[in-house]
C-alpha positions in Angstrom: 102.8 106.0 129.7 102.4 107.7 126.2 98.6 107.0 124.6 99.6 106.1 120.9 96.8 107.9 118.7 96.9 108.0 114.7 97.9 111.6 113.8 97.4 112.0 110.7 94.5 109.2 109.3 94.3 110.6 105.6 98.1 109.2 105.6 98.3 105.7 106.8 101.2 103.3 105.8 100.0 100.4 103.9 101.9 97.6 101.9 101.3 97.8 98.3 103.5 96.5 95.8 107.1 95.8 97.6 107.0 94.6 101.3 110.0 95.7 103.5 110.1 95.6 107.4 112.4 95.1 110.4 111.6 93.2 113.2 111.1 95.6 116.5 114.1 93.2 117.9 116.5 94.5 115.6 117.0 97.0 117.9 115.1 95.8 121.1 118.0 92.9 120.9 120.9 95.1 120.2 121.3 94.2 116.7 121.0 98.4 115.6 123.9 98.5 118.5 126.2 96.2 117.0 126.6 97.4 113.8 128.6 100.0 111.5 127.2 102.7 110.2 127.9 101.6 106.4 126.8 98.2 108.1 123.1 99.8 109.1 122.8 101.8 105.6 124.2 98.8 103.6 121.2 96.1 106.1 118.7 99.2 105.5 119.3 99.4 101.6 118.7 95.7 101.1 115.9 95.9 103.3 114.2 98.1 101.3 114.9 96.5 98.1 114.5 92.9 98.8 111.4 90.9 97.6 109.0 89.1 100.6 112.1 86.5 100.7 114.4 88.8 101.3 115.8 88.6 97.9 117.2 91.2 95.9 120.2 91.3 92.8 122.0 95.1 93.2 124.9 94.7 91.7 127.8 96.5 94.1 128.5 99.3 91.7 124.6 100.0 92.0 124.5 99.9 95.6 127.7 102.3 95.6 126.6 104.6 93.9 122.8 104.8 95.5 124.4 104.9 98.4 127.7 106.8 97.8 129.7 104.6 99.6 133.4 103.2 98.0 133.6 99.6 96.5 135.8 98.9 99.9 133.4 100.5 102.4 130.9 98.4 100.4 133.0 95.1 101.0 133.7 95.5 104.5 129.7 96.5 105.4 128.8 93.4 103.0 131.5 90.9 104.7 130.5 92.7 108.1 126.6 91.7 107.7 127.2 88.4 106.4 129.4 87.5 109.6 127.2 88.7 112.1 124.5 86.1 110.2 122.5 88.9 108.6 122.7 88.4 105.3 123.5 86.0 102.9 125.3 86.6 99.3 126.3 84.1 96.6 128.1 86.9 94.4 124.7 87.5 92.7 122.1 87.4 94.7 121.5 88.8 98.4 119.4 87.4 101.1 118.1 89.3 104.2 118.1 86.2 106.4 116.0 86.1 109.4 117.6 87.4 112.6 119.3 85.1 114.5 118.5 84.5 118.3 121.3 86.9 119.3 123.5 89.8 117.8 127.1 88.3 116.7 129.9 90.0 117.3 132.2 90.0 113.8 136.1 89.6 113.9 138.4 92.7 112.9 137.1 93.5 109.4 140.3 93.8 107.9 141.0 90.0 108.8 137.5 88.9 107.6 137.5 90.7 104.0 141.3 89.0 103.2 139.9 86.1 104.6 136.9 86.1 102.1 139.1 87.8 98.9 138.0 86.4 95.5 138.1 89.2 92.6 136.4 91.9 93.8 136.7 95.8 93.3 138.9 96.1 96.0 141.3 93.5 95.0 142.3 96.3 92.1 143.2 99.3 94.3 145.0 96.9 96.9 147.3 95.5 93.9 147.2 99.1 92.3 148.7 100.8 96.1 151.1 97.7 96.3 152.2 98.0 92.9 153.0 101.8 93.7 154.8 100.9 96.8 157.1 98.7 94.8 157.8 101.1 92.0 158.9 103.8 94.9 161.2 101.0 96.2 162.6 100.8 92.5 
């Protein structure tokens, strides 16, 4: 067994002004295992940013560009997340919810992000590549 000792006691981690943390069973519980990876940067992100609620207002082109990811990389990690009961989002605001008592397994992502299509970034280059297709056809 490994004897944990502080290495370094001039540089100890405190909480100051934000307050960010993971529970241990994120990845004790196979919730780490059972994500992307734009899922696990997109989770660690709003982590990171979210108030002691879990709150936070990025708006996507923010978060894309932090975390140089595309608008439909974005959607699909978002969608991903918010299936598998991690977050919440009401097109404003984000909540990191509390984990749930087990990891969820989401559908295909391809069927969930149709499945949750308002007017979104993506919505643009899927009628811009259709509209191409068509004009080809012409």
């Amino acid at each position: 067994m490994i004897k944990k000792k502080i290495l370094n006691s001039n540089r100890l981690r405190r909480i100051d002004a934000g307050f960010s943390f993971i529970p241990h069973r994120f990845l004790t519980d196979g919730f780490l295992a059972s994500l992307s990876q734009k899922e696990i940067l997109l989770y660690l992100f709003l982590v990171l940013v979210s108030d002691r609620h879990g709150l936070s207002f990025y708006s996507y082109d923010s978060i894309c560009s932090l975390l140089e990811i595309s608008a439909d990389e974005y959607i699909e990690a978002r969608e991903g997340l918010i299936t598998k009961e991690l977050i919440a989002f009401d097109d404003t605001i984000f909540q990191v919810l509390d984990l749930p008592s087990k990891p969820l397994q989401a559908s295909t992502p391809r069927a969930v992000l149709s499945s949750h299509r308002g007017h979104r970034p993506s919505d643009i280059s899927t009628l811009i590549r259709q509209s191409l297709q068509e004009a080809n056809y012409d």
